[in-house]
N, C-alpha and C positions, 0 to 999 in steps of 0.2 A: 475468827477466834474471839469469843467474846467473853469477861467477865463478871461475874455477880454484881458490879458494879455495872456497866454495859447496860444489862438486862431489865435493873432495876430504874437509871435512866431513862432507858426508853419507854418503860411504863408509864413511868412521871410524866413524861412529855406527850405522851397519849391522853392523858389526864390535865393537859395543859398546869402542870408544878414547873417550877424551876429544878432544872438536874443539882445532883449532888457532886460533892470533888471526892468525900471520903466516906466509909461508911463508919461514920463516927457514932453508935450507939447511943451514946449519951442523948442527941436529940432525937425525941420522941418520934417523929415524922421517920426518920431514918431506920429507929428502930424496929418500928412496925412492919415495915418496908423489906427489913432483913427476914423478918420472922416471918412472914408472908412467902418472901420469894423461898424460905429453907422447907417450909412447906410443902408449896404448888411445885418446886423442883421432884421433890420427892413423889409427891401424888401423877403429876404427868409424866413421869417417867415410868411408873405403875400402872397406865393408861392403854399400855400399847408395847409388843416385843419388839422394840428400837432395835433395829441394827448396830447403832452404830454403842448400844446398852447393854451389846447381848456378851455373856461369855461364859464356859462350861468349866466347872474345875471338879475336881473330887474330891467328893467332903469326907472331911477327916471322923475317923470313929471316936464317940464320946467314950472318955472312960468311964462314966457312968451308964450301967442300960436302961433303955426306958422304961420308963412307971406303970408304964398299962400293960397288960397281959398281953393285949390282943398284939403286940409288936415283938421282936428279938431284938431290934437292933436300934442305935441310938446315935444319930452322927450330930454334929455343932454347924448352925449354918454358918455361911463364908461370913467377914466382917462386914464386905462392902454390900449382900444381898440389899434386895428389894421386893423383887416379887419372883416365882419360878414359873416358866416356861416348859420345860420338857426336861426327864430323866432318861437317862439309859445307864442300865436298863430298863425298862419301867416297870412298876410297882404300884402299890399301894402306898402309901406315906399320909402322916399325919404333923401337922408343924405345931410344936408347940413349946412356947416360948422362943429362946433362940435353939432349940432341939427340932433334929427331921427324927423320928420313930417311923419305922419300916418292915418289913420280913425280908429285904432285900441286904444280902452280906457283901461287904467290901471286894473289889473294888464298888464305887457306885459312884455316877459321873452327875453331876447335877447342870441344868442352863438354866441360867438366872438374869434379869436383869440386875445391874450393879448400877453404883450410885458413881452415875460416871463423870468425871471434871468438866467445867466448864468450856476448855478450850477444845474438849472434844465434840464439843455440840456442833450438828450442822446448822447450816442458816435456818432453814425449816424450823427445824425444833428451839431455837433461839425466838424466833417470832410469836411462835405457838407459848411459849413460853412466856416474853412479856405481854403477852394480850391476856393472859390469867392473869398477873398480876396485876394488870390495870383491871381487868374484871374484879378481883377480889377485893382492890382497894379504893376501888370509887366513891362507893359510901361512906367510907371513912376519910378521903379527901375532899370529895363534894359536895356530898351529904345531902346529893340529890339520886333518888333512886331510876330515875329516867335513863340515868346518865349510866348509872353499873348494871340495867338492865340490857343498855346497846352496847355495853362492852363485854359484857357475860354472854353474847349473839356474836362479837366479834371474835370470841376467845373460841366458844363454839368451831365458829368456820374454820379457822387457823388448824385447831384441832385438827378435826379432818384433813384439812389442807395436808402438812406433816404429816399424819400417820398416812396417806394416799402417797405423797413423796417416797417415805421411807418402804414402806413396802413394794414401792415400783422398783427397788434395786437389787431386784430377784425377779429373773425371768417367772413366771406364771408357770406353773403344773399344767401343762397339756394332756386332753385326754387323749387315751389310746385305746384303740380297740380289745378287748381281750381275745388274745389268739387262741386260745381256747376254744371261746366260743363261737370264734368267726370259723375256726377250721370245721367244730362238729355240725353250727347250723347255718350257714351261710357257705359252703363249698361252692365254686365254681362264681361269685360274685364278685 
């Protein structure tokens, strides 16, 4: 269980800085460091359908309908979205603003990635995590571009690292034969 704190630490320390005790805004260092890590949390959790990111609810109908012809229907995204993964039913949809516009009528179930707490992060994505931040702030703590180019190659691997983790926690889709077609052209094999 790690916190914003935690993560931001450990970037520092990748970056050879001294860790922080608080995330005290006022100094500059800290604060760039917040607005960095409120960032890259967002954007790599947008990277990839996280498990541990994912969950379905059903979006509520705007009371306003949408603005474009080509749609009926007008629902409000959740507060905590990010990005969407898959509807059911599925449709057509258009996102715009905080508006989903559709031809699909209520009910309508949405999977989204959510902006999901800290303490829910596995280690994977904890790592994956501060190795962007040390990517994204090297130049602006070392102010040697050597340095945020082999951490921008290290955030890379992690990257993958994680999303290879996280997707390993679902057995694999096996093919199958279609019986169908094994009965009409393959009899007796």
């Amino acid at each position: 269980m790690a916190t914003k704190l935690d993560i931001i630490n450990q970037a520092l320390a990748y970056l050879g800085n001294p860790v922080i005790t608080t995330l005290n805004i006022a100094d500059p260092v800290v604060n760039a460091m917040s607005q960095i890590y409120d960032a890259e949390k967002l954007n790599l959790l947008s990277f990839h359908p996280w498990r541990f990111a994912t969950k379905w609810a059903e979006l509520v109908p705007s009371p306003q309908g949408p603005s474009y012809p080509k749609w009926s229907f007008s629902y409000e995204l959740p507060q905590d979205y990010i990005t969407a993964y898959n509807t059911y039913f599925w449709g057509d949809y258009e996102i715009v603003g905080q508006k989903v516009y559709t031809n699909n009528n209520p009910p309508w179930l949405w999977g989204y990635i959510y902006d999901v707490s800290e303490i829910l992060f596995p280690g994977y994505f904890t790592l994956a995590l501060s190795h962007q931040i040390a990517a994204k702030s090297a130049t602006l703590l070392t102010e040697n571009p050597e340095i945020a180019k082999y951490w921008q190659d290290q955030a890379t691997v992690q990257n993958m690292r994680a999303q290879n983790r996280d997707a390993s926690a679902v057995s694999a889709v096996s093919i199958q034969d279609n019986p169908l077609l094994a009965t009409h052209y393959y009899r007796g094999f």
